[in-house]
C-alpha positions as CSV (number, residue, x, y, z in Angstrom):
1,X,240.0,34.6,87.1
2,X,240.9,37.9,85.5
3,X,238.3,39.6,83.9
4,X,238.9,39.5,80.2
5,X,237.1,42.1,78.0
6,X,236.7,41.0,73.9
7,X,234.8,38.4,71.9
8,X,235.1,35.1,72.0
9,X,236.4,33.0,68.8
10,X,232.7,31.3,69.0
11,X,231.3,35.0,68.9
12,X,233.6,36.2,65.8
13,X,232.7,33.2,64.1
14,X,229.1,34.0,64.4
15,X,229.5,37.5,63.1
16,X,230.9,36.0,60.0
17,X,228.7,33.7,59.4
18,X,225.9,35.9,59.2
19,X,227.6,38.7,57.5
20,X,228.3,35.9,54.5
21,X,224.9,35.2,54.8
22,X,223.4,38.8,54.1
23,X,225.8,38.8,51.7
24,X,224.6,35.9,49.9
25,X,221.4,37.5,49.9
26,X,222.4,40.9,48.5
27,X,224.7,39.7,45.7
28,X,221.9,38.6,43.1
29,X,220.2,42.4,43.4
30,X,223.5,43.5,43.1
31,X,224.4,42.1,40.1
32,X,220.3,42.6,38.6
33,X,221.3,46.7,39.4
34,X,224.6,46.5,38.0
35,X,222.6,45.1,34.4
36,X,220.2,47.5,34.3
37,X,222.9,50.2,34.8
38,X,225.0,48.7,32.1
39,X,222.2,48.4,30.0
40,X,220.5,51.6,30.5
41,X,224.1,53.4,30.1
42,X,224.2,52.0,26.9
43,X,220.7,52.1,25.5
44,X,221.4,56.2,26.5
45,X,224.9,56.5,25.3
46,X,223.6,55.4,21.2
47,X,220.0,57.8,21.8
48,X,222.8,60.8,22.7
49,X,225.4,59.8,19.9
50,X,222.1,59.2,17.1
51,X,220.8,62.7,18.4
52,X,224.0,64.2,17.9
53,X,224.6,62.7,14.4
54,X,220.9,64.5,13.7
55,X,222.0,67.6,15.0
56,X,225.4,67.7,12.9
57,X,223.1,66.8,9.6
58,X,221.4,69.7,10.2
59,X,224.4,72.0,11.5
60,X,226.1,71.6,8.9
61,X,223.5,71.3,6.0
62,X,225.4,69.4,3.2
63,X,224.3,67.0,0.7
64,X,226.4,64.4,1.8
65,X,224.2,62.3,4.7
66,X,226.2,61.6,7.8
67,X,225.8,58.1,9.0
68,X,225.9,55.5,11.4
69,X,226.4,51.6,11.2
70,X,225.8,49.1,13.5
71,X,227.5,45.9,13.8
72,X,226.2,43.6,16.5
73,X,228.6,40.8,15.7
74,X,231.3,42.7,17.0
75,X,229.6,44.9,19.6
76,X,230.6,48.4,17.6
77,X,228.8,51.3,15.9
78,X,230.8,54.1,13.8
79,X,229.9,57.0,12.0
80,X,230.9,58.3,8.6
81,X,230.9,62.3,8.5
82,X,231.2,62.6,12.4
83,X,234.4,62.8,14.3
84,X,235.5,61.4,17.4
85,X,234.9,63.8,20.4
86,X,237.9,62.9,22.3
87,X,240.0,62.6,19.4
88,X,239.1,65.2,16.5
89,X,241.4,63.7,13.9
90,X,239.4,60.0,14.0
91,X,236.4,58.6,12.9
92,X,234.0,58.1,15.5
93,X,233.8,54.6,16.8
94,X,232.3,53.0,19.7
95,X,233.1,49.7,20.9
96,X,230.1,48.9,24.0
97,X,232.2,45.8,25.5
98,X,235.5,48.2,26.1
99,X,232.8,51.3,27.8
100,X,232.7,51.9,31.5
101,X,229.5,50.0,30.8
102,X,229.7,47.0,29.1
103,X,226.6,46.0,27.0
104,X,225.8,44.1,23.7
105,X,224.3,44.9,20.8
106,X,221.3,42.8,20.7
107,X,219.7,43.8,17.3
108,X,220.1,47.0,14.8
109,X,216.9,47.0,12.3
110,X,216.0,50.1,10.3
111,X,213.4,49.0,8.4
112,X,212.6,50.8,5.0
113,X,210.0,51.8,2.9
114,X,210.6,48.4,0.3
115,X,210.0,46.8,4.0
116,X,214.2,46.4,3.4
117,X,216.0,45.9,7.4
118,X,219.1,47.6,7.3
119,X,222.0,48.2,9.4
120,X,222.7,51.9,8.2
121,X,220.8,54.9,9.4
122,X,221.7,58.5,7.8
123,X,219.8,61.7,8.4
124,X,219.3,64.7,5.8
125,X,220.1,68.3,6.1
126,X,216.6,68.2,8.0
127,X,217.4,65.9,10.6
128,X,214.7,63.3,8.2
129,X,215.9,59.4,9.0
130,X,216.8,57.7,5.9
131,X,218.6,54.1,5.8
132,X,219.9,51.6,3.6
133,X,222.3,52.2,0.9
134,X,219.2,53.1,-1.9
135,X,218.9,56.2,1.0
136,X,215.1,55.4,1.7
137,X,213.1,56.8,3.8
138,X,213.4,55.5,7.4
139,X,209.8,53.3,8.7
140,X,210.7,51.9,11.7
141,X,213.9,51.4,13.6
142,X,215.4,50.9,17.0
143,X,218.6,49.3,18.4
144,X,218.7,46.7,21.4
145,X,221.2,46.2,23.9
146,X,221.1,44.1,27.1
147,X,223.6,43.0,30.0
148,X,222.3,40.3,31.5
149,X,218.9,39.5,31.4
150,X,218.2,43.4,31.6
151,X,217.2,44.7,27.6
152,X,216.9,48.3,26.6
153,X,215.9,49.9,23.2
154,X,216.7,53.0,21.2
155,X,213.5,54.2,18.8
156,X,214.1,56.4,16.4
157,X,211.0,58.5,15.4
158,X,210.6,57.7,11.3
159,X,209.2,61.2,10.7
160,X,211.8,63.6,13.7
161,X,214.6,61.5,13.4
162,X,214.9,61.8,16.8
163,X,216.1,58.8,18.9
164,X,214.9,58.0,22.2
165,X,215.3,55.3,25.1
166,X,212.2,53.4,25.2
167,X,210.6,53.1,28.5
């Protein structure tokens, strides 16, 4: 007999079968990374756009409060008084299941001074948190968002304004 060099149909079958089992092992971290990517993204994506709402209160220094809303039915925050980056002639509006990140709004509470939850958060000319459409001053607040099992929040600091991904 000639003397064949290669791998045997037996052999190639055994390399596949234990490459689909490693496989099968590393898809589940996978997927657990991919979440707390998405997640994280997100969770940092609303602290930078609430940060830069703060920063235009305080640039400009008007009366009028800029402000953002949060709607977690439909996955979207906008903001009134700040325009989109991309597109200077819009109103800035982010839609977190169409982002290179997909996450969901969990929860949105800004919780007042009447112990009121609202969805709307403004800042003054002093970067001060204020919420509701009374315009009280801001006690608590923070915004969830998950992918998967994996949940991140936003705090906003009631006396800064500043927002922040919680660790």
């Amino acid at each position: 007999m000639k003397n064949r060099r290669g791998y045997s149909f037996v052999e190639l079958m055994i390399v596949v079968l234990i490459m689909g089992i490693l496989a099968a092992a590393a898809a589940p971290k996978f997927t657990a990374a991919l979440d707390n990517n998405r997640a994280d993204g997100a969770a940092r994506r609303i602290a930078a756009d609430l940060n830069r709402l703060r920063a235009e209160a305080m640039i400009t220094s008007s009366s009028s409060k800029p402000s953002v809303t949060f709607d977690a039915d439909s996955e979207v925050y906008g903001f009134s008084g700040l325009a989109d980056p991309d597109h200077p002639s819009r109103a800035y509006k982010v839609s977190l299941s169409s982002t290179s990140y997909p996450a969901d709004i969990v929860a949105a509470k800004f919780l007042d001074s009447d112990n009121d939850v609202e969805t709307t958060l403004k800042y003054d000319l002093y970067g001060r948190p204020w919420c509701g459409s009374d315009e009280e001053r801001l006690v608590d607040g923070s915004i969830s968002v998950s992918s998967g099992d994996v949940v991140r929040s936003v705090v906003i600091d009631p006396v800064t304004g500043a927002a922040r991904v919680a660790d």
